[in-house]
MIPAFI-280285 format. One record per atom (N, C-alpha, C, O, CB): residue in one letter; x, y, z. Coordinates in steps of 0.2 Angstrom, whole numbers, padded with zeros to 4 digits, always signed. Glycine has a CB too. Example, Ala and Ser with C-alpha at 12.3 -4.5 7.8 and 13.67 -1.06 7.14 Angstrom:
MIPAFI-280285
A+0066-0028+0039A+0062-0022+0039A+0066-0016+0039A+0071-0017+0042A+0057-0022+0045S+0064-0011+0035S+0068-0005+0036S+0064+0000+0039S+0067+0006+0040S+0070-0003+0029
end
This chain:
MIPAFI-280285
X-0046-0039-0064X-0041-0033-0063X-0038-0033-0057X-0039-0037-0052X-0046-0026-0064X-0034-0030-0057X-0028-0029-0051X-0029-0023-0048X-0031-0019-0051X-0021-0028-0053X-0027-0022-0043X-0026-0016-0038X-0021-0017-0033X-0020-0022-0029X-0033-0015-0034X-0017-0010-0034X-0012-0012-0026X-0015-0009-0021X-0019-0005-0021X-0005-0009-0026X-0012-0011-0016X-0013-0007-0009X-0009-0002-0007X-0003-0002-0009X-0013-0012-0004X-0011+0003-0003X-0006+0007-0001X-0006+0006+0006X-0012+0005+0009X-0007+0014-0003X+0001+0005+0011X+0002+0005+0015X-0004+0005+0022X-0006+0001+0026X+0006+0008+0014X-0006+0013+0020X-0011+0015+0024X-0019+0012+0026X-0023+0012+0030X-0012+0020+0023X-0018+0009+0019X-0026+0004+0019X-0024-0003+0023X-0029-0005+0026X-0029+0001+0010X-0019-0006+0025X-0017-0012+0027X-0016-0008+0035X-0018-0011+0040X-0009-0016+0022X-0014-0004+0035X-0017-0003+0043X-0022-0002+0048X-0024-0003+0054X-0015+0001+0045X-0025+0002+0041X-0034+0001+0046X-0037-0003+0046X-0042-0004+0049X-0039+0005+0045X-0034-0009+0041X-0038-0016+0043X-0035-0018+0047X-0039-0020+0051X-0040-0022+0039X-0028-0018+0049X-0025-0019+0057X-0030-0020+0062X-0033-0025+0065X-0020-0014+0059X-0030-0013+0063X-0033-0012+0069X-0038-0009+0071X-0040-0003+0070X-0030-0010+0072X-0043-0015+0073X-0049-0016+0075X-0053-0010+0074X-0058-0009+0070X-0049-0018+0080X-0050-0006+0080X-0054+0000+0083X-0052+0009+0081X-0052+0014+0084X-0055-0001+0091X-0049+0007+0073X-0048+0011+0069X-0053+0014+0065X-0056+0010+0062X-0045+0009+0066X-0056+0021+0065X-0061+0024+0063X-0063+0022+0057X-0069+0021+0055X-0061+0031+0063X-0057+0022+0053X-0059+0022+0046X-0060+0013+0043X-0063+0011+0038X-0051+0025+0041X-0058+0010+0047X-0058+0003+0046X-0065+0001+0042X-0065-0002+0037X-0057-0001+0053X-0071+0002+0046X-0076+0000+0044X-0078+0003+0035X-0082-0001+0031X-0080+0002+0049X-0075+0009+0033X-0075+0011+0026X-0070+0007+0021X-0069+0009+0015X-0074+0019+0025X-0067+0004+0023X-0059+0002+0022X-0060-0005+0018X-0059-0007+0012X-0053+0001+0029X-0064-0008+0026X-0063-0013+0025X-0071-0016+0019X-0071-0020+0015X-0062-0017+0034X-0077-0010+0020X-0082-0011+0015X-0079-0011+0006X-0080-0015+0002X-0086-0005+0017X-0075-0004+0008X-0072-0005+0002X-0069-0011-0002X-0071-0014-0007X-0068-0001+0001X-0063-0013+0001X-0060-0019-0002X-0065-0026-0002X-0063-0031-0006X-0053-0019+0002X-0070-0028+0002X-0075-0033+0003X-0080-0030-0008X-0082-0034-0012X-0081-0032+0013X-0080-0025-0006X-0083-0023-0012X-0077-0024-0021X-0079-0024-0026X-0085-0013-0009X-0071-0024-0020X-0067-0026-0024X-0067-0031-0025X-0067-0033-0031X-0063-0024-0024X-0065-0036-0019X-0065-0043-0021X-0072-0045-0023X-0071-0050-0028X-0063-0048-0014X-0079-0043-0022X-0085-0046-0024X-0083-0045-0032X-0081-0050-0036X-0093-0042-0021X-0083-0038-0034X-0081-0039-0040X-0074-0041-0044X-0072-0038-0049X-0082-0033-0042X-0070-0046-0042X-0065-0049-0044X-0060-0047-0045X-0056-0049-0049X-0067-0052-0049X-0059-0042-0041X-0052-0038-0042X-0048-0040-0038X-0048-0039-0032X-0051-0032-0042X-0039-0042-0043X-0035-0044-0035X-0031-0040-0031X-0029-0034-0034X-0029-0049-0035X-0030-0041-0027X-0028-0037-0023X-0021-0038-0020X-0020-0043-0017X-0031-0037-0018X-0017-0035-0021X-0011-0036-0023X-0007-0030-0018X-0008-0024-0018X-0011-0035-0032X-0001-0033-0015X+0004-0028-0008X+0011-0030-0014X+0012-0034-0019X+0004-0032+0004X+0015-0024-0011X+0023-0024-0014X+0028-0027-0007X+0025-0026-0001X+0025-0014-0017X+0032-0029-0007X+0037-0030-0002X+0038-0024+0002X+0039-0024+0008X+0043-0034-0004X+0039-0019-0002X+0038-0012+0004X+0033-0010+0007X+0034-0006+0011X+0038-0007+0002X+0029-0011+0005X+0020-0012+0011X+0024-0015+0016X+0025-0011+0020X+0013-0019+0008X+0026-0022+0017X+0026-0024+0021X+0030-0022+0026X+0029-0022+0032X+0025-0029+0021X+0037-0019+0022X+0041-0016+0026X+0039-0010+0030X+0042-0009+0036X+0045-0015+0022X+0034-0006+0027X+0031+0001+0030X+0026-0001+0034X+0025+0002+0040X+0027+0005+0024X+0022-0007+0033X+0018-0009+0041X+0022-0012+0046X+0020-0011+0052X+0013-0015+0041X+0027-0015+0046X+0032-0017+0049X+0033-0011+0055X+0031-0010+0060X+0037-0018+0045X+0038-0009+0051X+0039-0001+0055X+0033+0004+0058X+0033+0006+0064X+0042+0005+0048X+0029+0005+0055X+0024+0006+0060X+0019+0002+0066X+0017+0004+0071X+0020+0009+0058X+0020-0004+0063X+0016-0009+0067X+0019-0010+0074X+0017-0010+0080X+0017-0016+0064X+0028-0012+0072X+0032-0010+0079X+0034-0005+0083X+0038-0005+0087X+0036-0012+0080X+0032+0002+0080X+0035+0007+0082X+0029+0010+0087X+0024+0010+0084X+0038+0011+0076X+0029+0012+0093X+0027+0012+0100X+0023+0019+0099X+0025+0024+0097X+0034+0012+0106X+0015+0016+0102X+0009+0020+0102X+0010+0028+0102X+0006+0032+0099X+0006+0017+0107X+0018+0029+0106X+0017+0037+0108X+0021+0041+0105X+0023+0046+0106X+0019+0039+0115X+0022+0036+0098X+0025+0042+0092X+0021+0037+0085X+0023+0036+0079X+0036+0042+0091X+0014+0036+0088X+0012+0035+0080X+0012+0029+0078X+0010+0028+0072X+0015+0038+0074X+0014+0024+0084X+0014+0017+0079X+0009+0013+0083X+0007+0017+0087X+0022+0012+0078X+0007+0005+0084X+0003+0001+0084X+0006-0002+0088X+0002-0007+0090X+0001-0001+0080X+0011-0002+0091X+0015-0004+0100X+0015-0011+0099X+0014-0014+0104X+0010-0003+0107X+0016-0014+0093X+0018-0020+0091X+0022-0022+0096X+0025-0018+0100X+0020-0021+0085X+0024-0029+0096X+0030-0034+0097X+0032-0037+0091X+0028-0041+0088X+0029-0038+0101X+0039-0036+0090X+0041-0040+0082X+0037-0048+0081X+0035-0049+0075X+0050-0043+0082X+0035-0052+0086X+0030-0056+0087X+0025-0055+0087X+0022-0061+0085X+0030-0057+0090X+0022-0052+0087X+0015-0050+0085X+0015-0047+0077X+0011-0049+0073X+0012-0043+0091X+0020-0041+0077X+0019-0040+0070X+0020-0046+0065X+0018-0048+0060X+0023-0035+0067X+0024-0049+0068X+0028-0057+0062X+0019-0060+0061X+0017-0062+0056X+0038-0065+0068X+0017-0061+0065X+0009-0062+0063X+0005-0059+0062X+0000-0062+0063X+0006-0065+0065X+0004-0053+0061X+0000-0048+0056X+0004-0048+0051X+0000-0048+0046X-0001-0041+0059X+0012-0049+0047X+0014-0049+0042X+0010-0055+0038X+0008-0054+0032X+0020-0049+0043X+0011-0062+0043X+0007-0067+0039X+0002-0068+0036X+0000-0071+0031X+0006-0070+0041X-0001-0063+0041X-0008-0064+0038X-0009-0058+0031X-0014-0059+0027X-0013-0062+0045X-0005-0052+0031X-0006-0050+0024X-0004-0055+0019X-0007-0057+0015X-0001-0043+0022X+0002-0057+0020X+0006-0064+0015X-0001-0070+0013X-0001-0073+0007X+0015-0070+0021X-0006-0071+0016X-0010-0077+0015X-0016-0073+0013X-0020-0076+0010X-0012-0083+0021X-0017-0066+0013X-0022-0064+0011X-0022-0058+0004X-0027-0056+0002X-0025-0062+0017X-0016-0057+0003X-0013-0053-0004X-0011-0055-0009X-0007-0059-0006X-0009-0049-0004X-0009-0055-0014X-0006-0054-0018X+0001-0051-0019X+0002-0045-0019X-0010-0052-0020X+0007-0056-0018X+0013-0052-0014X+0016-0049-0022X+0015-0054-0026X+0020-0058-0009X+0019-0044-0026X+0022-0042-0029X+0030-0041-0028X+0033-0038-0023X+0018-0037-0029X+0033-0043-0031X+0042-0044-0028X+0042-0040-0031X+0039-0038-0035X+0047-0048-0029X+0051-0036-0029X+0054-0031-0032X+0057-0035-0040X+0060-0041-0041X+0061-0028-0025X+0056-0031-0044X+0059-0036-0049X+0067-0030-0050X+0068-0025-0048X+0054-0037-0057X+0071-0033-0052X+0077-0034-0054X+0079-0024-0055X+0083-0021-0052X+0078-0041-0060X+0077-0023-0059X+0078-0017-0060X+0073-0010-0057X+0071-0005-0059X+0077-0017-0066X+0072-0013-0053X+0066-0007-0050X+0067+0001-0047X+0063+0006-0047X+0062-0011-0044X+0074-0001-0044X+0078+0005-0042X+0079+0011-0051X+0078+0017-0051X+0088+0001-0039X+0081+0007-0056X+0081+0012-0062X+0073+0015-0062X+0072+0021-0062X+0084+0007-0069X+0068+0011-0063X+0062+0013-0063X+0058+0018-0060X+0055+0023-0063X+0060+0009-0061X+0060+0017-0051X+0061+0023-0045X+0063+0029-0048X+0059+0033-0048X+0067+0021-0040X+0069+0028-0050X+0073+0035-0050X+0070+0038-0057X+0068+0044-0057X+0083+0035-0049X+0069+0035-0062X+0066+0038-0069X+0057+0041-0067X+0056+0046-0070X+0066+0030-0075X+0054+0038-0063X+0047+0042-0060X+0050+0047-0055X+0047+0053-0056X+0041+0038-0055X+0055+0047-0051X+0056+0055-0046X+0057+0058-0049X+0053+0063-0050X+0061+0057-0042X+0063+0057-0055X+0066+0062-0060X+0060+0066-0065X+0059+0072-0065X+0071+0056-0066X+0056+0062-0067X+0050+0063-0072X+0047+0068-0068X+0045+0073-0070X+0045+0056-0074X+0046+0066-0061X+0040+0068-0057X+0041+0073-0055X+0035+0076-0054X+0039+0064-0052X+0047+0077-0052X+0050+0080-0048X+0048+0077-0041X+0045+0081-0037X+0048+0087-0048X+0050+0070-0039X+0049+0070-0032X+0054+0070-0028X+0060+0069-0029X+0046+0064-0031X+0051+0072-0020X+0055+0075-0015X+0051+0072-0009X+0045+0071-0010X+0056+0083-0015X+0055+0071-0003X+0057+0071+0003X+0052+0063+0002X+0053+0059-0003X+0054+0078+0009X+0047+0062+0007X+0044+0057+0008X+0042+0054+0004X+0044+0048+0003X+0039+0058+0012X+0038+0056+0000X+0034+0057-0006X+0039+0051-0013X+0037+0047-0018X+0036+0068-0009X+0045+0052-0010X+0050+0046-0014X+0047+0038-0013X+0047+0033-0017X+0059+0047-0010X+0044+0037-0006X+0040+0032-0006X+0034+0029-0009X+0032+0023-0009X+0039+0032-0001X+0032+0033-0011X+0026+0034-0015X+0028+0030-0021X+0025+0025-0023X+0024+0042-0016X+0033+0034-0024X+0038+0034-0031X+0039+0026-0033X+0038+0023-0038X+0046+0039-0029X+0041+0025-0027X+0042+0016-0028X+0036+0014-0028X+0036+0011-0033X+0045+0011-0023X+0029+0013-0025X+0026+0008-0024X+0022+0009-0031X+0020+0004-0034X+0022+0009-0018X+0021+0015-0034X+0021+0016-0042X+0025+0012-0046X+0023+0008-0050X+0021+0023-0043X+0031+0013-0046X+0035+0009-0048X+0035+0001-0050X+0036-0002-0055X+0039+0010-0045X+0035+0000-0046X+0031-0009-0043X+0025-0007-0046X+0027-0008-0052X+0029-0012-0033X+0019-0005-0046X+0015-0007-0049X+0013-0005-0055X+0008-0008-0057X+0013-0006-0046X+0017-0002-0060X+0018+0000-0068X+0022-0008-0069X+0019-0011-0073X+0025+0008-0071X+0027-0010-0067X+0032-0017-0068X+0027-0022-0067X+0028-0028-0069X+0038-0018-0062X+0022-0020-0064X+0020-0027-0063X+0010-0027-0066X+0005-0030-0064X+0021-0029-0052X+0010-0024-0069X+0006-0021-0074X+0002-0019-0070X-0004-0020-0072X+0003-0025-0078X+0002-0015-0064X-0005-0013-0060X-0008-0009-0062X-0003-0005-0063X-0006-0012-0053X-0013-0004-0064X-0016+0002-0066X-0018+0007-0061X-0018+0013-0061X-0020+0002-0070X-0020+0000-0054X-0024+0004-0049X-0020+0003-0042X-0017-0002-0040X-0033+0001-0049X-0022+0010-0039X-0018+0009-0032X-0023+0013-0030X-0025+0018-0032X-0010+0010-0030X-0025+0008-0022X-0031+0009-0017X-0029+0013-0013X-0023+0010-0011X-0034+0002-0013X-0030+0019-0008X-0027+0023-0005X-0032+0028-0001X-0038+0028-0003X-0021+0025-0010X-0030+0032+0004X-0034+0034+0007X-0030+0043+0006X-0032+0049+0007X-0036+0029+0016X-0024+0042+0003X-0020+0050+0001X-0022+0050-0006X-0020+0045-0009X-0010+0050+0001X-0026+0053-0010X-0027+0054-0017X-0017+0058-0019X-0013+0057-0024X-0036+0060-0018X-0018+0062-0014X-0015+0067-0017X-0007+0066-0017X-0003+0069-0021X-0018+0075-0013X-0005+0060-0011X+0003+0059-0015X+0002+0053-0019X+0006+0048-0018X+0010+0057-0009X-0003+0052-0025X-0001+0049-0030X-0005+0053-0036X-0004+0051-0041X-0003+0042-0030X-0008+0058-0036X-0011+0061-0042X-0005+0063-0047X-0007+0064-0053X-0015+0068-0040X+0001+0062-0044X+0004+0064-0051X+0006+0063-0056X+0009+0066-0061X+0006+0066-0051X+0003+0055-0053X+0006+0051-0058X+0001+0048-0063X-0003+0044-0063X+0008+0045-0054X+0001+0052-0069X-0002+0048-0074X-0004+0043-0078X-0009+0041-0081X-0001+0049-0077X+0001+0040-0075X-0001+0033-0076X-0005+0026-0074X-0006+0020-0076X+0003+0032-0075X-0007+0028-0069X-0008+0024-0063X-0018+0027-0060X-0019+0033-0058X+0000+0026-0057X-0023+0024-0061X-0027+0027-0059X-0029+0027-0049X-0031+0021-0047X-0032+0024-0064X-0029+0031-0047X-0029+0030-0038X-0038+0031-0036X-0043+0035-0037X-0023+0039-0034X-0037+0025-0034X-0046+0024-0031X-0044+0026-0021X-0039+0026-0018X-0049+0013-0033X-0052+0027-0020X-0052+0031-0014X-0058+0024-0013X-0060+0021-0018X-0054+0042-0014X-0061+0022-0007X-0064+0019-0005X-0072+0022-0006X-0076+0018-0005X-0061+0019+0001X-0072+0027-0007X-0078+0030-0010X-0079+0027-0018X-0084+0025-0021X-0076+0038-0009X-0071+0026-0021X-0073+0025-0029X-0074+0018-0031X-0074+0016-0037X-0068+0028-0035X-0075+0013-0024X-0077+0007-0029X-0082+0007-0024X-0086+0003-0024X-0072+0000-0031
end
């Protein structure tokens, strides 16, 4: 089976002395035992990016593009990379539309998107609630594997 990741899980394995890390990181050691891949979208990485380098005193990880360009690596050798495929913008806009989605929440919208295209059912996340509305898609919490 497959699972995607959501942005937020790939940061608290970032960083070390992140509270949640240690449930995070149990969890997904617990997915791989049971054979599931694990699988990021190129907007993952774009969304760690941006917070990786974006400076401690508004919420990011005070990266150096250097430093992140190797934490990017290291998701790339340890995931499952998912590409945008060709049509994925029509995809996008056909879940907001469906969804009623608004503001942020449109990010969401894609990573669902990518993962219906690329047959995923499951996405790993620590927000149940900006994906519950998607029917499609079953959202695990670190608690449910």
């Amino acid at each position: 089976m497959r699972v995607q990741l959501d942005t937020n899980i790939l940061l608290r394995i970032a960083v070390q002395t992140d509270p949640e890390r240690p449930r995070v990181q149990a969890a997904l050691d617990r997915l791989l035992d049971d054979d599931w891949e694990l699988c990021i979208g190129v907007q993952n990485v774009v969304e760690f990016w941006v917070v990786a380098t974006r400076p401690l005193n508004v919420n990011g990880l005070g990266l150096s593009p250097e430093q992140a360009q190797k934490e990017v690596a290291t998701l790339l050798a340890t995931y499952t990379l998912l590409r945008d495929p060709a049509d994925l913008f029509e995809r996008w806009l056909e879940l907001c539309s469906r969804y009623g989605v608004s503001g942020r929440q449109a990010h969401d919208a894609r990573l669902v998107a990518l993962a219906l295209w690329s047959g995923v059912r499951h996405l790993f996340t620590l927000n149940v609630r900006d994906f519950a509305r998607y029917a499609e898609i079953i959202v695990l919490t670190p608690e449910d594997v």
